[in-house]
C-alpha angles and dihedrals in degrees: 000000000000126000132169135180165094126316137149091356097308148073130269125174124189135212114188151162126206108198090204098170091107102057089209102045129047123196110208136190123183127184106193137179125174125179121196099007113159126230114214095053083038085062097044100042081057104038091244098299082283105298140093114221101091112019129175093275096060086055141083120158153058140289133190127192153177122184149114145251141182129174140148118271115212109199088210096037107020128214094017102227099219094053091064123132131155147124126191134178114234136194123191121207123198101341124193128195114193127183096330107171096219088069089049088052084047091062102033081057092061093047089064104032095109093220104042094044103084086046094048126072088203094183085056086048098047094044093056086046093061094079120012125187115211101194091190137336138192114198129170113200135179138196116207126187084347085306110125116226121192110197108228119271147155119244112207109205143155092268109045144302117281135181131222134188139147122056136225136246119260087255083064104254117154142232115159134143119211111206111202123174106229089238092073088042106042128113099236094218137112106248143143084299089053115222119329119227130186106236092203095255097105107244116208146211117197128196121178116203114222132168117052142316090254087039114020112172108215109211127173113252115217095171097060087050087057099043087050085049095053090042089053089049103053092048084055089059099053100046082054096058 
């Protein structure tokens, strides 16, 4: 099976096998690649991918990809969840993020977070979130057994650097840590705390969002800020010797 051709402003080709010998269940492999596709009719030619956080009208820009899938294709159930495999290679042009909610709960997070709070000028936060420009991004990501993996990166945008890591199941539970450096955080006033200044060392405030795309729950994740510290440690260490 071989397809090629035009959708959402770019160009996808497709190179597939149908195993068709079980009449009610299909094993298929894809190999896929797509250059200059653009996002916001991607996301409305497909309703979103079935969410709502971050919809066609939150997007402008471009993605390019390779990668492959293959999965088991039940004629009653459809992709069967479970049989899931894939891993593809992405690159994201000129990406703009305008007013998407889940920022806006990031901040509002902060505001409240008891001990970020003094640290954090949340109204400045909020107001950068509002539209982020993503100048280029290179991102792996896996599913494995219908569980999405995103391979950890660092995003470089108009409004700050920001760390992800961690994935979600196919029935949409998360499990994601958001790395900040307290820089890009931080109230610039003078306060009890007296003025913050970055060290150069790169500290860092970590959130993990758990729960679901229609519900996610922000914490605080103090385990992550240890491990980064440790990390940061050790590579210290080394450069010394």
């Amino acid at each position: 099976l071989q397809w090629t051709g035009d959708m959402a402003g770019g160009r996808i080709h497709i190179d597939g096998e149908i195993d068709a010998r079980d009449p009610s269940r299909w094993p298929l492999r894809f190999e896929t690649r797509a250059q200059h596709v653009e996002l916001q009719p991607l996301f409305a030619t497909f309703r979103n991918f079935d969410q709502s956080t971050l919809r066609h009208e939150h997007l402008r820009g471009q993605v390019d990809w390779t990668g492959d899938v293959t999965m088991d294709w039940d004629m009653q159930a459809g992709a069967l969840a479970a049989s899931v495999q894939a891993e593809a290679e992405l690159v994201w042009r000129q990406v703009r993020l305008d007013n998407v909610e889940a920022f806006q709960e990031i901040a509002a997070y902060l505001r409240e977070n008891r001990v970020m709070a003094p640290l954090v000028d949340p109204d400045d936060l909020a107001q950068r979130l509002r539209r982020i420009d993503i100048p280029e991004s290179e991102t792996a990501i896996a599913i494995v057994n219908g569980d999405f993996m995103l391979d950890p990166l660092t995003i470089h945008s108009s409004a700050m650097d920001v760390d992800i890591a961690g994935g979600q199941t196919w029935a949409g539970a998360l499990d994601y840590t958001l790395g900040f450096a307290l820089r890009d955080l931080k109230n610039s006033r003078e306060d009890a705390f007296g003025q913050i200044e970055d060290d150069g060392l790169g500290h860092r405030f970590f959130l993990t969002i758990a729960g679901t795309l229609e519900d996610p729950e922000y914490s605080w994740d103090r385990q992550a800020g240890k491990e980064a510290r440790k990390t940061r440690f050790d590579e210290e260490k080394q450069t010394l010797r």
